[in-house]
PADO-264873 format. One record per residue (C-alpha): chain; residue number from 1; x, y, z. Coordinates in Angstrom, 2 decimals. Example, Ala and Ser with C-alpha at 12.3 -4.5 7.8 and 13.67 -1.06 7.14 Angstrom:
<recs>
- A, 1, 12.30, -4.50, 7.80
- A, 2, 13.67, -1.06, 7.14
</recs>
This chain:
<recs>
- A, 1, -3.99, 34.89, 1.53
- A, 2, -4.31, 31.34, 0.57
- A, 3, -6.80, 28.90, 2.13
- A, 4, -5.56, 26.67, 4.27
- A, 5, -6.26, 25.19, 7.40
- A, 6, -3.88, 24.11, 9.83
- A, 7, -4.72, 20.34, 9.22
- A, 8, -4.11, 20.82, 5.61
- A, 9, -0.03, 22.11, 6.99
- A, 10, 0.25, 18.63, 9.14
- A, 11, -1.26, 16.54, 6.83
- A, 12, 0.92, 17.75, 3.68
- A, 13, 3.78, 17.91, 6.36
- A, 14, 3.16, 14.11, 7.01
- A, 15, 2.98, 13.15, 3.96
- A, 16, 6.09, 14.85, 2.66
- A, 17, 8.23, 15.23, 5.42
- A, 18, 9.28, 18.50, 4.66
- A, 19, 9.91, 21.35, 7.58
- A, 20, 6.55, 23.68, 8.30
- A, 21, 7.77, 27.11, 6.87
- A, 22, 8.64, 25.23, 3.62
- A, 23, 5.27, 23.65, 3.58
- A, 24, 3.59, 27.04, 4.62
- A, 25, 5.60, 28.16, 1.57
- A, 26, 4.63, 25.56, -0.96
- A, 27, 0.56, 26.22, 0.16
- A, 28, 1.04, 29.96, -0.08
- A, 29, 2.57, 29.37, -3.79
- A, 30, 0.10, 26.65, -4.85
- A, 31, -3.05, 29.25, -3.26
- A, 32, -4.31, 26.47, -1.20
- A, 33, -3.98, 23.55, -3.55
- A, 34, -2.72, 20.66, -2.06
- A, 35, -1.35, 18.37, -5.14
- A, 36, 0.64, 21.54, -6.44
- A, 37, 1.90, 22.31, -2.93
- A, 38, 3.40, 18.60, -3.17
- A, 39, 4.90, 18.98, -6.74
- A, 40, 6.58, 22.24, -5.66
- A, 41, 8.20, 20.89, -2.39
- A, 42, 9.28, 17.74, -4.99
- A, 43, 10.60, 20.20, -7.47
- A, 44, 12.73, 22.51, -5.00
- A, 45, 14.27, 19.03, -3.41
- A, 46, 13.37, 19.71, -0.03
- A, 47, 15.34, 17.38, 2.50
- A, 48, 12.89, 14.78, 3.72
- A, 49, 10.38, 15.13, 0.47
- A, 50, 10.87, 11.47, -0.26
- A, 51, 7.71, 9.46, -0.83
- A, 52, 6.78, 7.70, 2.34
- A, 53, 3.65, 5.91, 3.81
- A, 54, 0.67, 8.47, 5.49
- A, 55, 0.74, 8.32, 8.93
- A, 56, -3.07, 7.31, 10.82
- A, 57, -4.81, 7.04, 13.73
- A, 58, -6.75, 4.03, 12.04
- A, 59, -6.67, 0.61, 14.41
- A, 60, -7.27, -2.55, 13.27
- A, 61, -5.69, -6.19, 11.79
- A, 62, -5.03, -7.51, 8.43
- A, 63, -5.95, -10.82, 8.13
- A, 64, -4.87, -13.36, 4.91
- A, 65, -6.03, -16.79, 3.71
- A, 66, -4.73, -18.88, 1.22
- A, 67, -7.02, -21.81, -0.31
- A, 68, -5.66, -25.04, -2.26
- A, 69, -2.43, -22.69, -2.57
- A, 70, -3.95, -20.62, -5.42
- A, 71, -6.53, -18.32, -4.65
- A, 72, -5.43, -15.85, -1.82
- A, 73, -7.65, -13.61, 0.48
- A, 74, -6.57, -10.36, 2.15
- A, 75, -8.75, -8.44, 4.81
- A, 76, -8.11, -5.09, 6.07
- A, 77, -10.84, -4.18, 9.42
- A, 78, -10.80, -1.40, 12.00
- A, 79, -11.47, -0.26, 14.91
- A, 80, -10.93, 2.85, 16.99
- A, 81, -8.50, 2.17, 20.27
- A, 82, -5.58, -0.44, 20.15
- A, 83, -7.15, -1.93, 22.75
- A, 84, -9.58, -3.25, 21.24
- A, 85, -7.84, -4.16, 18.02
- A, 86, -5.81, -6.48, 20.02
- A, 87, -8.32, -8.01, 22.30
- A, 88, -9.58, -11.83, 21.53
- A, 89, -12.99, -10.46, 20.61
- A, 90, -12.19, -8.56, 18.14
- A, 91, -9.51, -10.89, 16.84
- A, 92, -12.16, -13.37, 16.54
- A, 93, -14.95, -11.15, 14.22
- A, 94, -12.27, -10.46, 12.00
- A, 95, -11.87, -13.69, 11.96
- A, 96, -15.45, -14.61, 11.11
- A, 97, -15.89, -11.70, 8.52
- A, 98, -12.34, -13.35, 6.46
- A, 99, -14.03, -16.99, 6.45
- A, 100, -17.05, -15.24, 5.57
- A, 101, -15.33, -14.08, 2.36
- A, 102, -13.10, -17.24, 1.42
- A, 103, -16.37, -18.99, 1.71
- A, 104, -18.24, -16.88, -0.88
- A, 105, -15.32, -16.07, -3.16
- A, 106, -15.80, -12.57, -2.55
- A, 107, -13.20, -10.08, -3.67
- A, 108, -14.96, -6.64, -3.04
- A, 109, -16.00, -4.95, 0.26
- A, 110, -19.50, -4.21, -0.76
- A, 111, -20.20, -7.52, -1.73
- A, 112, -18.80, -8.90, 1.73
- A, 113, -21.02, -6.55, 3.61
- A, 114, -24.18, -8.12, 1.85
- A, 115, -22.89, -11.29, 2.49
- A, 116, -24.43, -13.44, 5.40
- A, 117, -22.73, -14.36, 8.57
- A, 118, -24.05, -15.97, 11.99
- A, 119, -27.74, -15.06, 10.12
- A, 120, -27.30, -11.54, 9.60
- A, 121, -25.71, -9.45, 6.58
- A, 122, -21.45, -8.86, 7.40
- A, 123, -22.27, -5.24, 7.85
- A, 124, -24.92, -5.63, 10.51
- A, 125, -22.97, -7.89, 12.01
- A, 126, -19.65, -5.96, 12.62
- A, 127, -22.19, -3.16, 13.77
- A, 128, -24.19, -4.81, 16.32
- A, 129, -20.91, -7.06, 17.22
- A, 130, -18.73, -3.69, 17.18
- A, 131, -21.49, -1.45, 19.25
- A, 132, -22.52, -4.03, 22.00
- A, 133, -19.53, -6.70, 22.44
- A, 134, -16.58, -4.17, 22.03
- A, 135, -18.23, -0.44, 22.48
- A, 136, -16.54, 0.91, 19.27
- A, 137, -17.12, 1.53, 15.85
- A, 138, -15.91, -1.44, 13.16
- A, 139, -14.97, -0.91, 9.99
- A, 140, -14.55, -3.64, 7.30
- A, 141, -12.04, -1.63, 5.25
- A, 142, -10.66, -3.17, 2.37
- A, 143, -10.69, -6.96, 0.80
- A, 144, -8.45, -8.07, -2.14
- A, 145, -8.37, -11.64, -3.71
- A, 146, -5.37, -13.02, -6.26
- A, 147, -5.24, -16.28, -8.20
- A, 148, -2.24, -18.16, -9.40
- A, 149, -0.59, -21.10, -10.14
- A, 150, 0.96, -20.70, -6.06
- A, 151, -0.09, -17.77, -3.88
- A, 152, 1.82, -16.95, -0.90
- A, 153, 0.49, -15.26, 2.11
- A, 154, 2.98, -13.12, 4.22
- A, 155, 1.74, -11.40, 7.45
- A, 156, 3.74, -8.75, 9.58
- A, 157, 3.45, -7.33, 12.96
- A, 158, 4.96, -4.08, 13.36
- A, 159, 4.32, -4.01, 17.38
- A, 160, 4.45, -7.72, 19.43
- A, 161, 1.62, -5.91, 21.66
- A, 162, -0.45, -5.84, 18.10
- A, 163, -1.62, -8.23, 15.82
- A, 164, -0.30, -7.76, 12.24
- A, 165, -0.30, -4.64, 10.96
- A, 166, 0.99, -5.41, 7.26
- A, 167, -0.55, -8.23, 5.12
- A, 168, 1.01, -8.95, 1.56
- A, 169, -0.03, -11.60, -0.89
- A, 170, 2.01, -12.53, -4.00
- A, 171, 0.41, -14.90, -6.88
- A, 172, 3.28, -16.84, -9.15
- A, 173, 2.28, -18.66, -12.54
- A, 174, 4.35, -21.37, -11.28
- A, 175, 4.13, -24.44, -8.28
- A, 176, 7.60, -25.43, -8.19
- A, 177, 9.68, -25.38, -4.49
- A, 178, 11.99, -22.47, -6.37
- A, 179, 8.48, -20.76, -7.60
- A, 180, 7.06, -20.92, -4.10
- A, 181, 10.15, -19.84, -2.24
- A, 182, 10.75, -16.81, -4.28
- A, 183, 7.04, -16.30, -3.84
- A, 184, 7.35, -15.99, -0.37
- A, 185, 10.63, -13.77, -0.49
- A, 186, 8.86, -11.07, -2.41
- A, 187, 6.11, -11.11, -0.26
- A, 188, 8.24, -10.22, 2.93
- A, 189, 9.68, -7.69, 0.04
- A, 190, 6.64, -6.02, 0.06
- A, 191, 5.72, -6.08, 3.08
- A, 192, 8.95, -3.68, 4.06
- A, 193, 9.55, -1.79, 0.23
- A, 194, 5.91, -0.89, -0.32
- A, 195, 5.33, -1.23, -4.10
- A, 196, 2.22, 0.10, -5.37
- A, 197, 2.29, -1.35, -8.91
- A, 198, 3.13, -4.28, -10.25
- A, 199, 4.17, -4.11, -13.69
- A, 200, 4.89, -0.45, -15.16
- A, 201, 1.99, -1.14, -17.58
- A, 202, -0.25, -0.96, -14.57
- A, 203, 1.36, 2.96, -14.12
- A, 204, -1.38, 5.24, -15.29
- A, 205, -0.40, 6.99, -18.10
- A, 206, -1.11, 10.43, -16.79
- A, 207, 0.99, 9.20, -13.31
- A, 208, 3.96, 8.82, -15.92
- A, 209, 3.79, 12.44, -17.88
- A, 210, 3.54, 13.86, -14.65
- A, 211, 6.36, 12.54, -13.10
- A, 212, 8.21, 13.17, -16.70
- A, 213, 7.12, 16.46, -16.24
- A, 214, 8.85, 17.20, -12.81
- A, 215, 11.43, 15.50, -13.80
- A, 216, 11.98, 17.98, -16.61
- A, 217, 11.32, 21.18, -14.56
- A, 218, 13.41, 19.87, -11.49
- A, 219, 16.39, 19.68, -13.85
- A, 220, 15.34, 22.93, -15.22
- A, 221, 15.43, 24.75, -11.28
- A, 222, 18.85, 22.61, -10.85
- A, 223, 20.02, 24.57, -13.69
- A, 224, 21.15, 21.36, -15.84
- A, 225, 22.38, 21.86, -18.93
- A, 226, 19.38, 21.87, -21.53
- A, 227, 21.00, 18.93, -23.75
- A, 228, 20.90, 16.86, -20.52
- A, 229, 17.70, 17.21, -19.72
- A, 230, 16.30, 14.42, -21.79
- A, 231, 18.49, 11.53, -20.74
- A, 232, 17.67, 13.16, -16.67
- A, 233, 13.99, 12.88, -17.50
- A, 234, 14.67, 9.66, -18.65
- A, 235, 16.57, 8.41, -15.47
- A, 236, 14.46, 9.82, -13.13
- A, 237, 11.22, 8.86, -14.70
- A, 238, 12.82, 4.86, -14.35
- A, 239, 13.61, 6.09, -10.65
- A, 240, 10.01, 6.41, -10.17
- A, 241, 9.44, 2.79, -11.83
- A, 242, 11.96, 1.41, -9.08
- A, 243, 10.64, 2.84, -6.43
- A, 244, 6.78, 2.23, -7.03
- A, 245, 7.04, -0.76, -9.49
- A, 246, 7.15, -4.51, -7.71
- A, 247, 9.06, -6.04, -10.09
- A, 248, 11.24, -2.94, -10.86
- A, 249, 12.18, -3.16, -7.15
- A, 250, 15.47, -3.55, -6.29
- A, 251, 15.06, -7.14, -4.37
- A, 252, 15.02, -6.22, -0.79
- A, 253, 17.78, -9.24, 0.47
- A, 254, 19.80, -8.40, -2.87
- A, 255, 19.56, -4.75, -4.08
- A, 256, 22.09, -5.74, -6.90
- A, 257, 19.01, -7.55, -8.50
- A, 258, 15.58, -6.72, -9.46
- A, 259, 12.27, -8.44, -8.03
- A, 260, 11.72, -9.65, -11.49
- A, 261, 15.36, -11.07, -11.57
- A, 262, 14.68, -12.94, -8.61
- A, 263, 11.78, -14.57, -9.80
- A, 264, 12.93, -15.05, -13.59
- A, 265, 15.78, -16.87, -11.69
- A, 266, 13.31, -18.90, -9.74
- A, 267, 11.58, -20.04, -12.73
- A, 268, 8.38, -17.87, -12.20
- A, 269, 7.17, -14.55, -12.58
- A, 270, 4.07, -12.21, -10.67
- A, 271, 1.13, -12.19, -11.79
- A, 272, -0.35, -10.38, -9.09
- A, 273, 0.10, -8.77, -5.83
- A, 274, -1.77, -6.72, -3.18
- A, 275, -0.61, -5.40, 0.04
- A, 276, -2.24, -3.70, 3.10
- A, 277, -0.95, -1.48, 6.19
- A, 278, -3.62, -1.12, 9.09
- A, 279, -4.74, 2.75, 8.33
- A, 280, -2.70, 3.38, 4.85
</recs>
């Protein structure tokens, strides 16, 4: 029998959306391993398969800066209840540990943590802070930085009881009105589409054989004819880039054009991007 725990069926159910005998079924085939059970599920075409963001129990904010309009900062932090993620206190520490970064041009976690705030080191500080203010555990999660000619800072609450949940930045090589507009439309883009690349040079180049090669044995199980399969591999292998490629995107308030359409037509294009969902 393979190994498996329960968890591992939710989890892979979660992150799939396919139905729990078919997931049984994919872990049984795969003995246990979790990557194949997700190719096989992708390869059969089960209903509800489609690539969607992992649920969590994770708390917290996201919190963005943007200084002199071309160097933006994006903070992920945590915390364990809700309640506390929406309470003034805690509002206010994330608050601290984001100025904490601007003000040292940090753009990695571990340097943050070693950074000083209020006289002690970030990661004492969300500790003791965390422990004896708000009685749960803080996490400072993630911290990204981008430069460019115009950054734009978009920030999204997915509950009004909450503060936001979804922080996006977007850097342009350009500071016109059209640059900065378009700017701010593929931020709230991103914020809903969920690109994870920004350019398809940025695609690993193992990420790309392997979705080639389910592309190829998908068509193979759908019983296409063998002189199609090249030109299929082909078009689903650019599905891929649409789906997880920025500027491949189709544009969110115009699927007829591309992200990189929008901003060509703007007078601009992205240099760089990052996005964060509290617990994703």
């Amino acid at each position: 029998m393979a190994n498996y725990t329960a968890a591992d069926i939710k989890a892979l159910r979660e992150k799939t959306g396919a139905g729990m005998m078919d997931v049984k079924k994919a872990l049984d085939e795969a003995d246990g391993d979790v990557e194949k059970a997700i190719e096989a599920i992708r390869i059969k075409g089960l209903k509800g398969a489609a690539k969607r963001e992992g649920r969590s129990a994770a708390e917290g904010i996201v919190l963005a800066e943007v200084v002199d309009g071309t160097a933006g900062y994006l903070l992920e932090i945590n915390a364990e209840t809700d309640f506390v993620a929406k309470s003034d206190k805690f509002v206010s520490l994330a608050e601290k540990v984001l100025q904490t970064a601007v003000a040292n041009q940090l753009d990695t976690v571990e340097a943050l943590l070693e950074a000083e705030v209020e006289g002690r080191k970030v990661s004492d500080f969300v500790t003791e802070e965390g422990g004896a203010i708000l009685g749960e555990k803080i996490v400072v999660r993630r911290l990204a930085k981008v430069t460019g000619a115009y950054v734009d800072a978009y920030l999204h609450k997915t509950s009004k009881d909450l503060p936001a949940q979804v922080g996006v930045l977007v850097a342009v090589d350009a500071d016109t009105e059209d640059a900065k507009t378009a700017a701010h439309d593929v931020a709230v883009h991103a914020a809903a589409i969920v690109p994870t690349y920004l350019t398809r040079d940025e695609v690993p180049a193992e990420t790309v054989e392997n979705e080639r090669r389910i592309a190829e044995e998908t068509a193979k199980a759908e019983n296409k004819p063998e002189r199609a399969i090249p030109k299929i591999v082909e078009g689903r292998t650019n599905a891929y880039f649409k789906e997880h490629v920025l500027v491949d995107q189709p544009f969110a308030k115009d699927p007829k054009q591309s992200v990189a359409k929008v901003l060509q037509a703007a007078g601009t294009q992205a240099v760089a991007f990052a996005r964060f969902r509290v617990g994703n």
